[in-house]
N, C-alpha and C positions, 0 to 999 in steps of 0.2 A: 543822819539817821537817828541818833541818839536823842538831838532836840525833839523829834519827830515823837519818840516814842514816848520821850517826856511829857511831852503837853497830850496824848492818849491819854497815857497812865495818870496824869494828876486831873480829868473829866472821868467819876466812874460810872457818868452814862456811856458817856465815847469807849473808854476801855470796854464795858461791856459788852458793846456792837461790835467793836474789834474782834475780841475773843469770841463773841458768836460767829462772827462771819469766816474768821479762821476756822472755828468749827463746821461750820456746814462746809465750804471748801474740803476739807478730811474727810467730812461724810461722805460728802458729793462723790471722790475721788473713792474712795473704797468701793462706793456702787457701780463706779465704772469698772474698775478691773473687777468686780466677780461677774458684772455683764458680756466681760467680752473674754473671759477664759473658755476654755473647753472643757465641754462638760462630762470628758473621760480623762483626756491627759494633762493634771495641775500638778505643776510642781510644787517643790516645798517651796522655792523663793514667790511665786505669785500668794500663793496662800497667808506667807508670811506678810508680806507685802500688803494686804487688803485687811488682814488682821491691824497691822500697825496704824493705819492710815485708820480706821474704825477708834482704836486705843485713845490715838489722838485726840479726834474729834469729842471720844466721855471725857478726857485726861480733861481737855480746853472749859467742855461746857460745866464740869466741878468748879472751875476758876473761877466761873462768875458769879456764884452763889457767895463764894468769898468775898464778890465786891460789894453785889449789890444781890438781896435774897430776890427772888421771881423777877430778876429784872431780863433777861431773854429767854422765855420758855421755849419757844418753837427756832424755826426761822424762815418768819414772817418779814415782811419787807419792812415793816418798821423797826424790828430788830435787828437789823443789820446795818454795816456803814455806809456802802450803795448797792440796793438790790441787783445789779448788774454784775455783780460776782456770780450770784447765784444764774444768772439767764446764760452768762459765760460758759460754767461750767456746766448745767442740764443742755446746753445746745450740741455741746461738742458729741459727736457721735462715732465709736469706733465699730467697724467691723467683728461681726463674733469669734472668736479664738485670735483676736489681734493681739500680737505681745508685745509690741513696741515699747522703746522708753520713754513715750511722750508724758508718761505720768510725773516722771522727775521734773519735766518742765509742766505741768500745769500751774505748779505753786509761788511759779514767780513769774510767770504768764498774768496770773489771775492781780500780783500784785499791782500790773500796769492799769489795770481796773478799778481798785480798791484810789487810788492816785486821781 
């Protein structure tokens, strides 16, 4: 894994798409849990929980201004490492008010994709 991330980080096209694509994954994922909460009874841990995952995604996409300036403004399929992260995650559809913990796993779901 280490080699792995080595040769990312020393391409700062490739790291950029990285860190895009990890961001819109975060995006992706905050959009789903405020789609499928209930739109009376939220607790604090969803809310929290959909704030985080949002956090992320600004935290990631500041990174790559650091690498490379306008180098992923959106996330467009050429800015990303395979747009099939993104069809991944917009596919996946829950039920409304579903609270399940499927969202801890989307992120290493979506790794076997990114692969």
């Amino acid at each position: 894994m280490e080699t792995l991330i080595d040769k990312i980080v020393a391409n700062p096209k490739l790291h950029s798409k990285w860190l895009n694509s990890l961001s819109m994954m975060e995006n992706v994922g905050a959009k789903k849990i405020k789609n499928c909460e209930d739109p009376v009874f939220v607790s604090e841990m969803i809310l929290k929980h959909a704030s985080e995952e949002a956090r992320h995604a600004y935290f990631l996409k500041k990174q790559i201004v650091k690498i490379e300036e306008n180098a992923c403004p959106t996330y467009e399929k050429q800015y990303l490492i395979r747009h099939r992260s993104f069809y991944f995650y917009s596919e996946i559809q829950f039920p409304p008010n579903w609270n399940g913990c499927i969202f801890f796993l989307l992120p290493f779901l979506s790794i076997l994709w990114l692969n």
